[in-house]
Structures are given as structure tokens and as C-alpha cells.
ROBABA-592838 format. One record per residue: x, y, z of N, C-alpha, C in turn; residue in three letters. Coordinates in steps of 0.02 Angstrom, whole numbers, padded with zeros to 5 digits, always signed. Layout:
ROBABA-592838
XYZXYZXYZALA ...
This chain:
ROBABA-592838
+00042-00060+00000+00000+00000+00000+00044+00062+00000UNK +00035+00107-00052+00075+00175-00048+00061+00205-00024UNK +00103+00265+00001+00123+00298+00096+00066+00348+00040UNK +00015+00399+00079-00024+00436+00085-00008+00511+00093UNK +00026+00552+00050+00028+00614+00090-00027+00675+00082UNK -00049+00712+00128-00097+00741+00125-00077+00819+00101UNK -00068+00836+00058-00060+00893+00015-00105+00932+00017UNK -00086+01005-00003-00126+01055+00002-00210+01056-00012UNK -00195+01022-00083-00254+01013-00134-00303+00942-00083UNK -00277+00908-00042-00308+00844-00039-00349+00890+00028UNK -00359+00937+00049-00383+00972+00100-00435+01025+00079UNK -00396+01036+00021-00448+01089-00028-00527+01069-00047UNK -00521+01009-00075-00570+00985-00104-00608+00975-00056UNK -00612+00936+00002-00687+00945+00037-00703+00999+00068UNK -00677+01043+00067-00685+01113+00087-00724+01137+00031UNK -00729+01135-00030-00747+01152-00093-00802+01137-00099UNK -00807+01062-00076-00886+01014-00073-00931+01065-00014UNK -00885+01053+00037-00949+01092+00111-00974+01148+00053UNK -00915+01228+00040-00947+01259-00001-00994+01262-00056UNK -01000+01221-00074-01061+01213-00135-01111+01196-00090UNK -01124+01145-00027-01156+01133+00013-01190+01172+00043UNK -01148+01220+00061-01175+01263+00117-01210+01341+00063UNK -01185+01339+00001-01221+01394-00041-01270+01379-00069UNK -01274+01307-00073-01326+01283-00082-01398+01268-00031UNK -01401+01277+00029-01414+01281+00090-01458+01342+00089UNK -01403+01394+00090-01433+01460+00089-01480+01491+00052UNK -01461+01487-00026-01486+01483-00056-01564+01470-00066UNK -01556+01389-00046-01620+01378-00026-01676+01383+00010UNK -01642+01419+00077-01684+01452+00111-01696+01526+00095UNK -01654+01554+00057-01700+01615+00024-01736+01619-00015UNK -01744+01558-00062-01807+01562-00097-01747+01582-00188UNK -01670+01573-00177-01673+01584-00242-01617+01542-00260UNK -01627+01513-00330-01613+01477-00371-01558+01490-00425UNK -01489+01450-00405-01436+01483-00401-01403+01403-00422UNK -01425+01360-00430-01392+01296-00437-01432+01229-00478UNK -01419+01207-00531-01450+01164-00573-01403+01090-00551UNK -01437+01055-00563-01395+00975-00559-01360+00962-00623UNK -01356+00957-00675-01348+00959-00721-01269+00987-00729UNK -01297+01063-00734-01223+01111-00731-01177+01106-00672UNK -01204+01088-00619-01192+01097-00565-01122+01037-00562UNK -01154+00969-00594-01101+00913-00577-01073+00921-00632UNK -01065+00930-00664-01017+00966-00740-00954+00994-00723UNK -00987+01056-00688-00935+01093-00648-00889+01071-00629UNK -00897+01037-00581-00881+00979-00539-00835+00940-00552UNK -00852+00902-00614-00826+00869-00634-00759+00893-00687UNK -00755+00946-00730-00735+00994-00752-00675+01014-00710UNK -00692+01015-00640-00625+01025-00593-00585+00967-00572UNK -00639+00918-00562-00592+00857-00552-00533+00851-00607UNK -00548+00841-00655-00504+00825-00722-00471+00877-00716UNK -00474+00931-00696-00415+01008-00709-00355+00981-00663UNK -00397+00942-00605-00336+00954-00564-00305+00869-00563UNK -00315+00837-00608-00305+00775-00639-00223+00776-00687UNK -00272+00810-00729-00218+00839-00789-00173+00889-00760UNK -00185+00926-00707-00123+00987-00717-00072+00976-00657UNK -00104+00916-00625-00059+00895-00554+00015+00858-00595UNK -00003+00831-00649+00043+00814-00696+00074+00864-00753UNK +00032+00907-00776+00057+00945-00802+00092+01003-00783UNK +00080+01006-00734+00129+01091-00667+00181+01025-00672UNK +00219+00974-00685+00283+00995-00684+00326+01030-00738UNK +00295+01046-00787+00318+01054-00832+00319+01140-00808UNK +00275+01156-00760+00285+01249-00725+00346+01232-00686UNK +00348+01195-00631+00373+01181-00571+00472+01174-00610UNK +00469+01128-00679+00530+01121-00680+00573+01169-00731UNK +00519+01222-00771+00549+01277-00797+00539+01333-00752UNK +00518+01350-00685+00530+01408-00655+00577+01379-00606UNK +00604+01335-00595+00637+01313-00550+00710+01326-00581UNK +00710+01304-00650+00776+01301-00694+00792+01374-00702UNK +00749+01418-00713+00755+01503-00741+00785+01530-00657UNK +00756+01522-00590+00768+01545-00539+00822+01535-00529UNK +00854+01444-00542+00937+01442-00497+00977+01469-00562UNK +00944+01480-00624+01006+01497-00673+00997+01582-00679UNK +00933+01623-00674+00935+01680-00686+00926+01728-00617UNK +00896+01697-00575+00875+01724-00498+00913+01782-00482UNK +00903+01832-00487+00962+01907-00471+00975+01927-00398UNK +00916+01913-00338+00908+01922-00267+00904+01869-00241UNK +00917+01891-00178+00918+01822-00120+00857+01824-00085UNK +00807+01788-00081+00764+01816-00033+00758+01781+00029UNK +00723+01788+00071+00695+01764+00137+00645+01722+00160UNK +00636+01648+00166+00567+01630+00176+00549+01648+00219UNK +00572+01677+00269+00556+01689+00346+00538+01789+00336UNK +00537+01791+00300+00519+01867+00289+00451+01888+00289UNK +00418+01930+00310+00345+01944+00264+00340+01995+00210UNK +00383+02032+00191+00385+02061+00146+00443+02034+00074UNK +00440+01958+00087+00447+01927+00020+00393+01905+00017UNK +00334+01853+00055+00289+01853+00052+00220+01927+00022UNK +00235+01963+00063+00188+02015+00031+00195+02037-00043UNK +00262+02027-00048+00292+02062-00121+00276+02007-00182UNK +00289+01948-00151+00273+01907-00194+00207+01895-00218UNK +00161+01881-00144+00089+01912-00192+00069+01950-00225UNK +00080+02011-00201+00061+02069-00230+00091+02050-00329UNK +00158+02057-00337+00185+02064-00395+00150+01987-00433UNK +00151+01933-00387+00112+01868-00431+00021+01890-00435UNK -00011+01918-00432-00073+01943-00442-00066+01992-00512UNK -00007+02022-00508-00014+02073-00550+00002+02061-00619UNK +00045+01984-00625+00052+01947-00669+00000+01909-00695UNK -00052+01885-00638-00111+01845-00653-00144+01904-00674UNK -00145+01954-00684-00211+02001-00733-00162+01991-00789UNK -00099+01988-00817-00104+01986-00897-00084+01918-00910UNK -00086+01861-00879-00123+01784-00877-00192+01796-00903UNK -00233+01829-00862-00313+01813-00848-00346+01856-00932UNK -00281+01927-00938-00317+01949-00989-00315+01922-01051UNK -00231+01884-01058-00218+01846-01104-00259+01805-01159UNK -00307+01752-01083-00322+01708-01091-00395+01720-01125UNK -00401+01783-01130-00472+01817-01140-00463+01860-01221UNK -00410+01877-01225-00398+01918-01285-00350+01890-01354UNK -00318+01844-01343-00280+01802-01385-00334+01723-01404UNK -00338+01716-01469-00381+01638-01484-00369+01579-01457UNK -00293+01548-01446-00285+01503-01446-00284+01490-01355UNK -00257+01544-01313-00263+01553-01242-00359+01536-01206UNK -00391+01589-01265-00448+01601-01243-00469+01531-01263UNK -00456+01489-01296-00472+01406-01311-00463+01380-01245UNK -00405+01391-01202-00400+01344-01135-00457+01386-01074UNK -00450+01469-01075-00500+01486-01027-00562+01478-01032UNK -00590+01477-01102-00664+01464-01111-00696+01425-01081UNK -00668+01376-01050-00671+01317-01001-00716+01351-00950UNK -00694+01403-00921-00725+01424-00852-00767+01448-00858UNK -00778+01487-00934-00840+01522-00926-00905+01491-00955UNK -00893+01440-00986-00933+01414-01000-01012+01384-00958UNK -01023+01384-00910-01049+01384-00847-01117+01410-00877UNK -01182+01423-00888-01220+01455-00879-01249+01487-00818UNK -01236+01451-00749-01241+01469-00693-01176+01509-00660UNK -01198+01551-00609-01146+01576-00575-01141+01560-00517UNK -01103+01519-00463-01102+01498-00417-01035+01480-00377UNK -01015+01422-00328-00957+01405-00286-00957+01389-00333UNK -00987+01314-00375-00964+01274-00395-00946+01289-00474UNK -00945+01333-00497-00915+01373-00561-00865+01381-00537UNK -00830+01403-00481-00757+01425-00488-00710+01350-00508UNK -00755+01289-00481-00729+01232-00480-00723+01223-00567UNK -00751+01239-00614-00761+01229-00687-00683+01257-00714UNK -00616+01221-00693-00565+01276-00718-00544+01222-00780UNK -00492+01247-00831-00481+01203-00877-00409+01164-00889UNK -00412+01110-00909-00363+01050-00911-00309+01086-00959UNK -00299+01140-01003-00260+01154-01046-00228+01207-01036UNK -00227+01225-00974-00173+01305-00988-00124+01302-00953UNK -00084+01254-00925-00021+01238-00920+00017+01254-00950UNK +00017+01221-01025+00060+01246-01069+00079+01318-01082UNK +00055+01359-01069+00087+01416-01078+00066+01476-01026UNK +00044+01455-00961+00028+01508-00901+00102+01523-00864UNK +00145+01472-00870+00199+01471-00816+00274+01554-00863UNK +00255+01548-00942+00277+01593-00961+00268+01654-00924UNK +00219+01674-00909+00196+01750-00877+00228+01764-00820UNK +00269+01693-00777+00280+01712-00731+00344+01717-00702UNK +00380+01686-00755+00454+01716-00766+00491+01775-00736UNK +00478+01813-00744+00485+01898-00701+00498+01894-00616UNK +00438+01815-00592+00448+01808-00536+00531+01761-00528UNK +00526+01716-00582+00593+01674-00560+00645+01727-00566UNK +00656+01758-00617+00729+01796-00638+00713+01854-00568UNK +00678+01866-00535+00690+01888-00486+00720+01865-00432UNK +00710+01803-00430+00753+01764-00380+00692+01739-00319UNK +00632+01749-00329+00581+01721-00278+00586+01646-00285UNK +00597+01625-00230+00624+01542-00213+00555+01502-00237UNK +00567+01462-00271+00509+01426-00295+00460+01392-00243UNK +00480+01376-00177+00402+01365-00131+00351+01436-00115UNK +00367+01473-00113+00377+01542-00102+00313+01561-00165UNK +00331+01530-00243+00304+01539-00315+00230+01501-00298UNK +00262+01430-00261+00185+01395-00270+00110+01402-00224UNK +00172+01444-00162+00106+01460-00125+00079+01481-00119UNK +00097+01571-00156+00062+01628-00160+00013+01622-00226UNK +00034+01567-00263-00010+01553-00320-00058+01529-00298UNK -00052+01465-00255-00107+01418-00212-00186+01488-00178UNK -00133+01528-00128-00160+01579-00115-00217+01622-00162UNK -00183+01634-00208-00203+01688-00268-00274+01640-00302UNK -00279+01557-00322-00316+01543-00334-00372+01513-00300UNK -00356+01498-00220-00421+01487-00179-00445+01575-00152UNK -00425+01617-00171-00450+01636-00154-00509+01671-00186UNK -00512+01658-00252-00542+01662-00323-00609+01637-00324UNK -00610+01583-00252-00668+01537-00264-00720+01578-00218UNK -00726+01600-00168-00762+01633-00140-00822+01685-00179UNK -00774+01714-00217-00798+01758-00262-00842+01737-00317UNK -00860+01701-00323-00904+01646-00357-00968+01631-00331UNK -01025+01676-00325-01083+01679-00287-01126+01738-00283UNK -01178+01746-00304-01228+01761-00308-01274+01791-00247UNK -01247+01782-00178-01283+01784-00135-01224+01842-00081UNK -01176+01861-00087-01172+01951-00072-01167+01974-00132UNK -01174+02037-00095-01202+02100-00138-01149+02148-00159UNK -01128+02204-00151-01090+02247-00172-01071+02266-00089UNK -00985+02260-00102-00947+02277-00036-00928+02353-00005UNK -00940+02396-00030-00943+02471-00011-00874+02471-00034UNK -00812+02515+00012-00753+02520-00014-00707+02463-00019UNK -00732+02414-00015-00671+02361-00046-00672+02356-00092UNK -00733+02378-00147-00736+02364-00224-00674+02396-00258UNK -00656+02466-00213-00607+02496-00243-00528+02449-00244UNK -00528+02421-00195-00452+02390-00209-00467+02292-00221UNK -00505+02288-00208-00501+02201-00187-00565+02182-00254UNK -00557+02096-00278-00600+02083-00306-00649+02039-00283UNK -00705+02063-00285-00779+02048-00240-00801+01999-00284UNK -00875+01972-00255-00936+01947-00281-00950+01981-00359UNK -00965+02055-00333-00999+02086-00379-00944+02104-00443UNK -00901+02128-00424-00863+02133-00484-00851+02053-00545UNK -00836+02047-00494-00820+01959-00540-00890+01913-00568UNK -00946+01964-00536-01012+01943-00572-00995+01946-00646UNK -00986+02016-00653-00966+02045-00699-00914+02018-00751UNK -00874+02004-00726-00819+01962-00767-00846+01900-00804UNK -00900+01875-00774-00919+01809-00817-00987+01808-00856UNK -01020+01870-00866-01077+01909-00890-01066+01926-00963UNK -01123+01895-01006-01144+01908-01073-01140+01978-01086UNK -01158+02002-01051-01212+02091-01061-01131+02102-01082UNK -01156+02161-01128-01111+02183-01201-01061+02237-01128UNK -01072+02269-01085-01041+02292-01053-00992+02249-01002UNK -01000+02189-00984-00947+02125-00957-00897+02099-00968UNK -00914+02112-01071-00869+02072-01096-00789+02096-01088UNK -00735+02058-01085-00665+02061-01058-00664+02139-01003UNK -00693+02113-00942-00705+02167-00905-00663+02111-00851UNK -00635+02173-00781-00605+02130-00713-00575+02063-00702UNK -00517+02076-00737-00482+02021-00731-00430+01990-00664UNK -00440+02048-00630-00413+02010-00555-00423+01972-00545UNK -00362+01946-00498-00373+01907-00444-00393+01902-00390UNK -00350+01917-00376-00356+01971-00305-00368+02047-00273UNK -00318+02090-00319-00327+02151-00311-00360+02169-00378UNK -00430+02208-00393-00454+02261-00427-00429+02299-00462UNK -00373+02343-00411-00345+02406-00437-00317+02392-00507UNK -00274+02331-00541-00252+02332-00593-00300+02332-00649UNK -00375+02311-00659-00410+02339-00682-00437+02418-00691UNK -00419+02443-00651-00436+02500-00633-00389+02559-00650UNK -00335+02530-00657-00259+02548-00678-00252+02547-00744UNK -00282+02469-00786-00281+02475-00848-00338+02459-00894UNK -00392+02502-00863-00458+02532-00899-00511+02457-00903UNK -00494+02421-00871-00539+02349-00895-00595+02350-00822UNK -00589+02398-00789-00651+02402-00737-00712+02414-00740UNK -00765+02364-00724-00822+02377-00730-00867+02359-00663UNK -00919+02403-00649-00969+02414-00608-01008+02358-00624UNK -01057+02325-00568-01111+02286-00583-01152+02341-00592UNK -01209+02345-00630-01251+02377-00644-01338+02342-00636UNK -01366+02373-00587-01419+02335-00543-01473+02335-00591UNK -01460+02401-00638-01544+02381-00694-01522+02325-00742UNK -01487+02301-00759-01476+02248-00800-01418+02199-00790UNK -01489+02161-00771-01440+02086-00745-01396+02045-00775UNK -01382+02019-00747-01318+01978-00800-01338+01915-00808UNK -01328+01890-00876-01333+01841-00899-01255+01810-00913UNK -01239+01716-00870-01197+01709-00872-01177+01653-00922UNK -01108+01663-00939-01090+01603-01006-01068+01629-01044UNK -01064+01594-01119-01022+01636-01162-01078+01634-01221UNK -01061+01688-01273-01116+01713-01323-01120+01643-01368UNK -01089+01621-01388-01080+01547-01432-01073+01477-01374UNK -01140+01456-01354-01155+01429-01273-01102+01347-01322UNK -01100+01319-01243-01069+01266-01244-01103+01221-01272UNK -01177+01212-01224-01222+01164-01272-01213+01085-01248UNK -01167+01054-01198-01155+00995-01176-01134+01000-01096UNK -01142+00942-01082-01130+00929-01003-01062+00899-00988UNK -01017+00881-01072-00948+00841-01071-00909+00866-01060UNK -00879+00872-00969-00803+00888-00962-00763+00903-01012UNK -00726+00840-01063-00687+00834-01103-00711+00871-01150UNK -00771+00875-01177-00786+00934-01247-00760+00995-01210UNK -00810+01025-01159-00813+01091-01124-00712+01093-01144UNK -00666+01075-01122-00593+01078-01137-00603+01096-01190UNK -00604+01065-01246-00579+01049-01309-00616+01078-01373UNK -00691+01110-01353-00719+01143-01417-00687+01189-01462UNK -00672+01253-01397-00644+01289-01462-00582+01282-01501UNK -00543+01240-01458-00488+01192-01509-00509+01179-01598UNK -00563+01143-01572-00596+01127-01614-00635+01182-01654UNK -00642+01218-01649-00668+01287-01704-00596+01327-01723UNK -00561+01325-01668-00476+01361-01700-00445+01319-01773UNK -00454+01269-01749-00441+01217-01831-00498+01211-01868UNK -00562+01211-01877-00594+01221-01909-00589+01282-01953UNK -00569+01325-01904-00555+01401-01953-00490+01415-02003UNK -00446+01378-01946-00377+01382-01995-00376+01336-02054UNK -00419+01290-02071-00430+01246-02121-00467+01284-02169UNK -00528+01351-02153-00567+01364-02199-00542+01437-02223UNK -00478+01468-02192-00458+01527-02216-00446+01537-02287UNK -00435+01593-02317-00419+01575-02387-00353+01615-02389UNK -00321+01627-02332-00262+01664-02335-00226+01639-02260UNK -00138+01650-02281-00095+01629-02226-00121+01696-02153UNK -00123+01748-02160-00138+01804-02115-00207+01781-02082UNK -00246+01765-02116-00338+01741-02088-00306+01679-02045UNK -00275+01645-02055-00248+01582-02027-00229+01598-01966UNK -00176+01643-01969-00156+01645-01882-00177+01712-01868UNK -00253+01745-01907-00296+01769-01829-00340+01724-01808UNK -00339+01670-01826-00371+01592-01816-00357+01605-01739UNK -00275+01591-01735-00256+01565-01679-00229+01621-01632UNK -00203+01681-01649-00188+01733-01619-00217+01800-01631UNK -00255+01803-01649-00320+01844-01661-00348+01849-01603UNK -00392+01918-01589-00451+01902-01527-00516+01863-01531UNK -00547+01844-01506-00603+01811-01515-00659+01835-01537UNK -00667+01902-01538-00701+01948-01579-00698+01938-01646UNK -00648+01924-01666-00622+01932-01752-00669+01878-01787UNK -00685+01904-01844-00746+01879-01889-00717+01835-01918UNK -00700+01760-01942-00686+01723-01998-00716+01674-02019UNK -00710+01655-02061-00750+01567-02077-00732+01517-02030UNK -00790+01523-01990-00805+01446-01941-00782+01464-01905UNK -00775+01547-01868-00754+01568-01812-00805+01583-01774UNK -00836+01579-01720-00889+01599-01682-00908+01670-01699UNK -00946+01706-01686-00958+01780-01680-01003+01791-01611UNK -00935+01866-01574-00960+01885-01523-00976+01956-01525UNK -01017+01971-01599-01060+02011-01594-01145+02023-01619UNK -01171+01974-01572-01231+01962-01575-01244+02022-01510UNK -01318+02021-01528-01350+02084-01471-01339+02057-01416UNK -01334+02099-01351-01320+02086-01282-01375+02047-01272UNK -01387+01983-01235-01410+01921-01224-01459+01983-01133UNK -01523+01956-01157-01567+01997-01077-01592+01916-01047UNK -01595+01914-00980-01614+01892-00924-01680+01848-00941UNK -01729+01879-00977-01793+01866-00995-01792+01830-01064UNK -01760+01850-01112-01759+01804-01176-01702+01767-01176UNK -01654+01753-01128-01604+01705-01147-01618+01617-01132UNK -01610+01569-01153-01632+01503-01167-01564+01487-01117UNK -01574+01441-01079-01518+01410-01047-01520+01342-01080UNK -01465+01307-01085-01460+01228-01100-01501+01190-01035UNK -01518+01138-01078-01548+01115-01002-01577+01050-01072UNK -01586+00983-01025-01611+00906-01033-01634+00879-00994UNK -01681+00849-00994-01721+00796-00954-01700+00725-00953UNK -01638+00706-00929-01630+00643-00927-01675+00583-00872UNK -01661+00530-00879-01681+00503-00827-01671+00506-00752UNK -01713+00486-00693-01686+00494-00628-01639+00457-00623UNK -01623+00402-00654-01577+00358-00631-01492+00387-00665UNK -01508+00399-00725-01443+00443-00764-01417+00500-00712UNK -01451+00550-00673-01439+00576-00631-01410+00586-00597UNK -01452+00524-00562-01404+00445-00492-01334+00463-00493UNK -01329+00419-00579-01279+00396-00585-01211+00462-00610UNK -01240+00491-00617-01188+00576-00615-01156+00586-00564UNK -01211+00591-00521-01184+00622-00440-01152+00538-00421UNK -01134+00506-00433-01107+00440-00397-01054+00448-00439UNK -01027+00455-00498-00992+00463-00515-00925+00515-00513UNK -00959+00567-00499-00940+00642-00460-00908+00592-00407UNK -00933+00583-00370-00902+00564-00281-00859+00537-00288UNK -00877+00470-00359-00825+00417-00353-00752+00439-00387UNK -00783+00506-00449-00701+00537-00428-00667+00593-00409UNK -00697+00608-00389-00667+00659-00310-00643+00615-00250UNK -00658+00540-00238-00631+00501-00203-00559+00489-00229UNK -00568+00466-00292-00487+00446-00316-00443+00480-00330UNK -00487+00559-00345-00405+00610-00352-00393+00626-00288UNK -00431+00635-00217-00397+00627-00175-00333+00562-00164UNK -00345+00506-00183-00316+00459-00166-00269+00452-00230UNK -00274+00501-00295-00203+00505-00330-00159+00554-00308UNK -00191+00612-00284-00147+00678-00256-00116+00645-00202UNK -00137+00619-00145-00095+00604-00085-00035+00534-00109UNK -00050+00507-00166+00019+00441-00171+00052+00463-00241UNK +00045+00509-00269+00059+00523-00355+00148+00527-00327UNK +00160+00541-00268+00239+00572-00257+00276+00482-00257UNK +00233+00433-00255+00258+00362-00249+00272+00338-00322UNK +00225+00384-00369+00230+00345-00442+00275+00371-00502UNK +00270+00347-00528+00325+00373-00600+00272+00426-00625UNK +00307+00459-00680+00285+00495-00748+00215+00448-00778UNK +00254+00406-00810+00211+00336-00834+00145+00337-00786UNK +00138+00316-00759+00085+00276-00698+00046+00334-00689UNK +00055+00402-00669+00029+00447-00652-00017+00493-00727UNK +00004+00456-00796-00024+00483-00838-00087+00423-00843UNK -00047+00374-00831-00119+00297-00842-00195+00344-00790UNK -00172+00338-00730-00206+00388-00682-00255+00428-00714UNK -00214+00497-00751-00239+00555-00770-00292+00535-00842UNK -00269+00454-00900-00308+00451-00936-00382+00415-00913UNK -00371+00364-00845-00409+00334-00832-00477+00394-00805UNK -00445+00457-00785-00491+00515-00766-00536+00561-00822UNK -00509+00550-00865-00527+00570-00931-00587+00518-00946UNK -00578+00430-00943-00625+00401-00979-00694+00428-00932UNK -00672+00413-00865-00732+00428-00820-00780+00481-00826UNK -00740+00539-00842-00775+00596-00824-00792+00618-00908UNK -00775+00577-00959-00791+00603-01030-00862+00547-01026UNK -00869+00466-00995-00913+00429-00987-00975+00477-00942UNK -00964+00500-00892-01007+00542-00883-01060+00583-00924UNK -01023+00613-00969-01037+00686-00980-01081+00643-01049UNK -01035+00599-01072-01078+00570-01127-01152+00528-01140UNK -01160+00511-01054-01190+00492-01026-01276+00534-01026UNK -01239+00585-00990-01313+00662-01009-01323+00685-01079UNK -01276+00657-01115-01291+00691-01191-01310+00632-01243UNK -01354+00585-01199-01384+00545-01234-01336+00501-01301UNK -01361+00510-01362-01318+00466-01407-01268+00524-01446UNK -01264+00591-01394-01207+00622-01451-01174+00617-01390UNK -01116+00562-01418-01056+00557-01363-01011+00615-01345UNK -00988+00664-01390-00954+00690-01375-00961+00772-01358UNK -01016+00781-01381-01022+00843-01378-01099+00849-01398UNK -01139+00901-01380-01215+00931-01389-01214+00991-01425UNK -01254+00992-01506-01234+01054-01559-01321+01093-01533UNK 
């Protein structure tokens, strides 16, 4: 039996569960409706696999900021300090807004974040909806921190930091914070961030602190006469983990196949998502209202259901039980792991989408 260690993440996750629990709770005793089953274990599931795939794929962060720090590192710092700690958050937040905007304004980036927003609901369990593909190129942005010389435990914790604290903010049920809106990112702002309404779009990309929105013009107000409608203008349309990843992959090559020029080609892929081409989505349809917008939604069976939420548990059970022994296994073994998480949670999803296995048009 392999030794068990209990890692950050293996503590995270039922903390994550109570929260959906307990917003769900509330919720329900106010009388408002803030959580679908459907989307809800999607979500869910959506995170399981993120943190499947990227528990394997952060080494590929872990062993190029590690290599840039002992070869380029210019300062010495202090773990025992709090103002390497403070500094380090602060300056790693400020990196995660042109991460966050990146991932929003470039095609092929906005292919791995689309993941999160895809959600039609706004809730805890949306923050859990993060995506299996942006490894590959998030750990670039943060370079600035290694050649500074911030000691790489130092890198992973204030990151750890920077992204639970992301999850809170994911809810529907406070309101607008008086003066913290000015420096910190709330409920309400980050409503905003994941909102159709033509005024949302690539709005508040913090993390943590606001002000850099605010600093570089991407700040926006919730606005109480018009509600927000959440998701993205070209809806997902399926309940499949593995599609939700991989669609607009799949429209980025669709487009670069139907260009009729090398330049149309790579605004395919480095283009904004705005940009008009053959078999490129268009995100300029009229602002989507509260009252005429259609949510996805299926009537499966009770038992299909069942078998969602049992499936959910059953793997949130095992990535606990791959996170705490993955430090016992090889490369090899730990990808068998990560594909065996893939069949599960793509069997799921294919599961609610009746006989279109892979995806819902």
C-alpha cells in the first residue's frame, strides 16, 4: 500500500464540497435559485479533471521556473520574511491580470479559458469549472517572478493563495462591498467578469486586487438595472467535461482549415475572439437579456442523474487518493491515472448527452 501524503489540494477539495453545500443551503432558504444538477455536476466534474491533468502537467511549470530561478535568480530572498511574502503576492497577482487577460484576448489562450466560462450558472461550484489546458503556456507570464530570484516554494504558495481565493468570489448571494470594491475583487465585480451583457465582456480580470483593472481601464461596475446573464455568447451546449476543454480547439482548426489566406490563418489562432472568420464563432450578437435568454438544459432520466452524482463522488474520491500517493509513482503511472480520469469523467458527460457522445450542437 503507498504511503499517503496529505497535500494542500487533498484538503482543498472537501472544503470546496462543504462550499457548494452550504451555498446551496442558503440559497435555498432564500427562496433563490442559483444551482441546477446538471451544470452543477459538470462543474464539478470539469475540476476534477483540471486538477487530474495539471497535477501532472505543473511539472512542466514547477521544472521551468525552477531552472530560470537557480540559473537567472538576481536576489536572495527570505522565507522567513513577510515582505517577500507580501511582495510576492502582490507582484504574482499582477502577473495573473495579464495571464487572466491573455487568456481572454488572444484565440488560442482564450481556447483553454473558455473552459470556465462556459458555466451558464454563477455559483461556488463554477469556480470549480477551471480548464485541463493552460499549463502549457501560463507558467511563461511568470518568469519575471523566477529571474527575480523568488524561491520557488515561495512561487507555489502565493499562487495556491491567489487561486483559492478566487473561489469565494463565485456567488450570487453578497451584494456589493462598499469600499473594498475599490481595491479588492468581490462577488460583484467578478459577477461581472463572467456576464454576457455587451458591457462584461473582457471586463475585471483580477485576482485578487481590482486596482489593476482599474489601472488598466478593464473596470467595470455591476449595474443593478440589468442583470447579468452568465456564459459565453456561442453557449457550450453539452454537459462533457472533455468537450467543455476541447471545443474551441476545435473551431480554432476548423477556421484555420477554412481561411483562404496565410494572415486569416493565424488570426485563427492569435487573433481576438471577436475577429470575424469562416467557422469562427461571432461575439457580436445583441447583448443576451435575463428574460429572452434560453439556458441549455435536458431531461434525462432519474436514474442517469443517480448515476452523475455517484460518479462525481466516485471521482473526487480517487483524485484525492491520486494527489496524496502520485509522489510514490512514476511519470508513466501517473499519466495511466490522469487518462483513466478522462474516460470517467468524458463517460459521464456522454452519458447526459444521450447518443451524441461527444459533444451537444
Amino acid at each position: 500500500m503507498p504511503s499517503f501524503t496529505i497535500t494542500p489540494m487533498v484538503l482543498v477539495i472537501p472544503v470546496l464540497f462543504a462550499m457548494i453545500f452550504l451555498e446551496l443551503l442558503i440559497s435555498y432558504f432564500k427562496g433563490i435559485k442559483v444551482y441546477r444538477l446538471q451544470d452543477t455536476v459538470t462543474s464539478i466534474n470539469t475540476g476534477l479533471l483540471s486538477q487530474f491533468v495539471n497535477s501532472t502537467g505543473a511539472i512542466i511549470s514547477v521544472f521551468m521556473y525552477s531552472a530560470i530561478e537557480q540559473r537567472f535568480g538576481t536576489f536572495e530572498w527570505s522565507v522567513e520574511s513577510p515582505f517577500t511574502w507580501a511582495f510576492s503576492l502582490l507582484f504574482y497577482d499582477f502577473l495573473y491580470y495579464w495571464v487572466h487577460r491573455t487568456g481572454h484576448e488572444v484565440n488560442i489562450f482564450w481556447a483553454a479559458h473558455i473552459t470556465h466560462h462556459s458555466s451558464e450558472e454563477f455559483n461556488i461550484s463554477t469556480a470549480m469549472r477551471q480548464a485541463s489546458t493552460g499549463f502549457y503556456f501560463k507558467w511563461v507570464f511568470y518568469i519575471p517572478l523566477a529571474v527575480l530570484g523568488i524561491p520557488l516554494q515561495v512561487f507555489i504558495v502565493v499562487g495556491l493563495v491567489d487561486l483559492l481565493y478566487q473561489v469565494w468570489v463565485h456567488t450570487q448571494l453578497v451584494g456589493r462591498l462598499g469600499w473594498l470594491e475599490k481595491f479588492l475583487v468581490t462577488p460583484s465585480n467578478h459577477r461581472v467578469h463572467h456576464g454576457q451583457n455587451d458591457y462584461c465582456i473582457d471586463k475585471n480580470y483580477g485576482g485578487i486586487f481590482s486596482v489593476w483593472d482599474q489601472l488598466f481601464g478593464t473596470f467595470a461596475i455591476e449595474r443593478e438595472e440589468e442583470p447579468i446573464v452568465y456564459g459565453i455568447r456561442k453557449p457550450l451546449n453539452s454537459w462533457n467535461p472533455v468537450w467543455g476543454n476541447l471545443h474551441y480547439y476545435h473551431l480554432i482548426v476548423k477556421g484555420v482549415k477554412n481561411q483562404d489566406s496565410f494572415s486569416k490563418k493565424l488570426m485563427c489562432i492569435f487573433g481576438e475572439p471577436a475577429w470575424q472568420g469562416e467557422d469562427m464563432p461571432s461575439y457580436k450578437s445583441e447583448s443576451p437579456s435575463v428574460e429572452s435568454y434560453k439556458k441549455f438544459a435536458t431531461s434525462p432520466p432519474r436514474w442517469v442523474n443517480l448515476s452523475g452524482l455517484l460518479t462525481t463522488l466516485l471521482s473526487a474520491t480517487v483524485l484525492i487518493f491520486f494527489l496524496g500517493t502520485k509522489g510514490n509513482m512514476s511519470v508513466f503511472i501517473q499519466t495511466l491515472w490522469v487518462a483513466i480520469a478522462i474516460l470517467m469523467v468524458f463517460s459521464a458527460g456522454a452519458l447526459w448527452s444521450s447518443s451524441r457522445w461527444y459533444r451537444a450542437e
